[in-house]
C-alpha positions as CSV (number, residue, x, y, z in Angstrom):
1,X,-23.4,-81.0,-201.6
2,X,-26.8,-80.6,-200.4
3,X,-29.6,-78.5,-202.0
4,X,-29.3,-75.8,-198.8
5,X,-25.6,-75.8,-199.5
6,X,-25.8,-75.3,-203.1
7,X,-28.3,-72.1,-202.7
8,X,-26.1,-71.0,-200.1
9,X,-22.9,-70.8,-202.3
10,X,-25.0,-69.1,-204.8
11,X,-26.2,-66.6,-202.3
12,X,-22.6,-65.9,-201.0
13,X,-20.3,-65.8,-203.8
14,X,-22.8,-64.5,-206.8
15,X,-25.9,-62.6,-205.3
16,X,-25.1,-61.3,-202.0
17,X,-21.7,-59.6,-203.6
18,X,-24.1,-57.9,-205.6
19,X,-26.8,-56.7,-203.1
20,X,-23.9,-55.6,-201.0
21,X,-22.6,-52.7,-203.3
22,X,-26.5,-51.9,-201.9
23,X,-25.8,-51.7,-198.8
24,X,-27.9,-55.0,-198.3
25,X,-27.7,-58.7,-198.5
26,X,-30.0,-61.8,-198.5
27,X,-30.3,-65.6,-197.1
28,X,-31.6,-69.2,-197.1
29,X,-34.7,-68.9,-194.2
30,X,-35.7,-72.9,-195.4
31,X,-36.0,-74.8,-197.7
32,X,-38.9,-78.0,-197.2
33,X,-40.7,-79.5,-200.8
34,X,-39.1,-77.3,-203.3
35,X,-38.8,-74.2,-202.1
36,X,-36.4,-72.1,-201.2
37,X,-37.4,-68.9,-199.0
38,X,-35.0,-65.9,-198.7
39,X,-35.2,-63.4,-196.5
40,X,-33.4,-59.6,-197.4
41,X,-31.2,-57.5,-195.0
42,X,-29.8,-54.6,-194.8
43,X,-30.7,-51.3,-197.2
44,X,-32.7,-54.5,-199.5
45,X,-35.0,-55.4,-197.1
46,X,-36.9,-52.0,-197.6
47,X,-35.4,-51.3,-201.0
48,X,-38.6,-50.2,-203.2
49,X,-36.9,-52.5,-205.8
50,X,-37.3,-55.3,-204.0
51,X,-39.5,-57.2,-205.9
52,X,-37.7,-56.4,-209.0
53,X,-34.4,-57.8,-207.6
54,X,-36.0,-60.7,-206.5
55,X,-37.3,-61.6,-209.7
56,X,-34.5,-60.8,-211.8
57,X,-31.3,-61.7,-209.8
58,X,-32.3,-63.9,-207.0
59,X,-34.8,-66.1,-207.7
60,X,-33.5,-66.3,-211.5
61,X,-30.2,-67.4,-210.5
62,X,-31.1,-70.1,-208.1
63,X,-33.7,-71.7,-210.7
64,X,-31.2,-71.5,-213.2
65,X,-28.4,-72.9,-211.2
66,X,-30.3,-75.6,-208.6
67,X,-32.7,-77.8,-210.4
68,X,-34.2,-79.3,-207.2
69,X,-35.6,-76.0,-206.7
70,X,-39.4,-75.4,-208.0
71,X,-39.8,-72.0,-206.3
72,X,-37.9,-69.4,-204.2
73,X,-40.1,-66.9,-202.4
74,X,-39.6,-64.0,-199.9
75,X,-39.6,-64.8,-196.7
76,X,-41.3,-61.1,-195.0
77,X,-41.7,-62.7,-192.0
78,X,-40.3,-60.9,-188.4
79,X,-37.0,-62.2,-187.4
80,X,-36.0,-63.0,-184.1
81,X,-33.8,-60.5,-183.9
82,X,-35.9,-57.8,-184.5
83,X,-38.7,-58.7,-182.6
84,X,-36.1,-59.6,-179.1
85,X,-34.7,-55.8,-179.5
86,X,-38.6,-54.5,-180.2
87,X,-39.3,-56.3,-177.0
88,X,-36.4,-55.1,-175.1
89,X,-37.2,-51.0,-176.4
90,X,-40.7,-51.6,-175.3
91,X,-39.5,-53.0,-171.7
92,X,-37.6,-49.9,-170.9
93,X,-34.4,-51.9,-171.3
94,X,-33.2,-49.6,-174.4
């Protein structure tokens, strides 16, 4: 099993039963020299605990559990998604 894949079962079967009694959930955007970026969905994404749950369940549980990973950070960035349906509102085509 490869690094990605490892994170990944982490993310399904541990964290993201958690976050989804949230209403949210959270996954594997890359991972390149280390580090492993997540991104949050759902009710977590603009949960004010955020950064609290990121600390203590998500990024601790992958660097406990995957030792090829140095660092996991939040990925904040835009997703396609959102910025396709932004496009599409803006348009006139929503």
């Amino acid at each position: 099993m490869d690094v990605k894949d490892k994170i990944q079962k982490i993310l399904d079967e541990d964290i993201n039963v958690k976050l989804a009694l949230h209403g949210g959930g959270a996954e594997l955007t890359s991972f390149e020299d280390g580090v492993a970026r997540i991104r949050f969905s759902g009710a977590c994404a603009s949960c004010m605990s955020q950064t609290d749950t990121f600390d203590e369940v998500v990024k601790a549980l992958i660097m406990k559990s995957v030792p090829e990973v140095r660092d996991v950070m939040v990925d904040d960035a835009v997703s396609d998604e959102l910025l396709d349906f932004a496009r599409k509102i803006l348009s006139g085509k929503i």
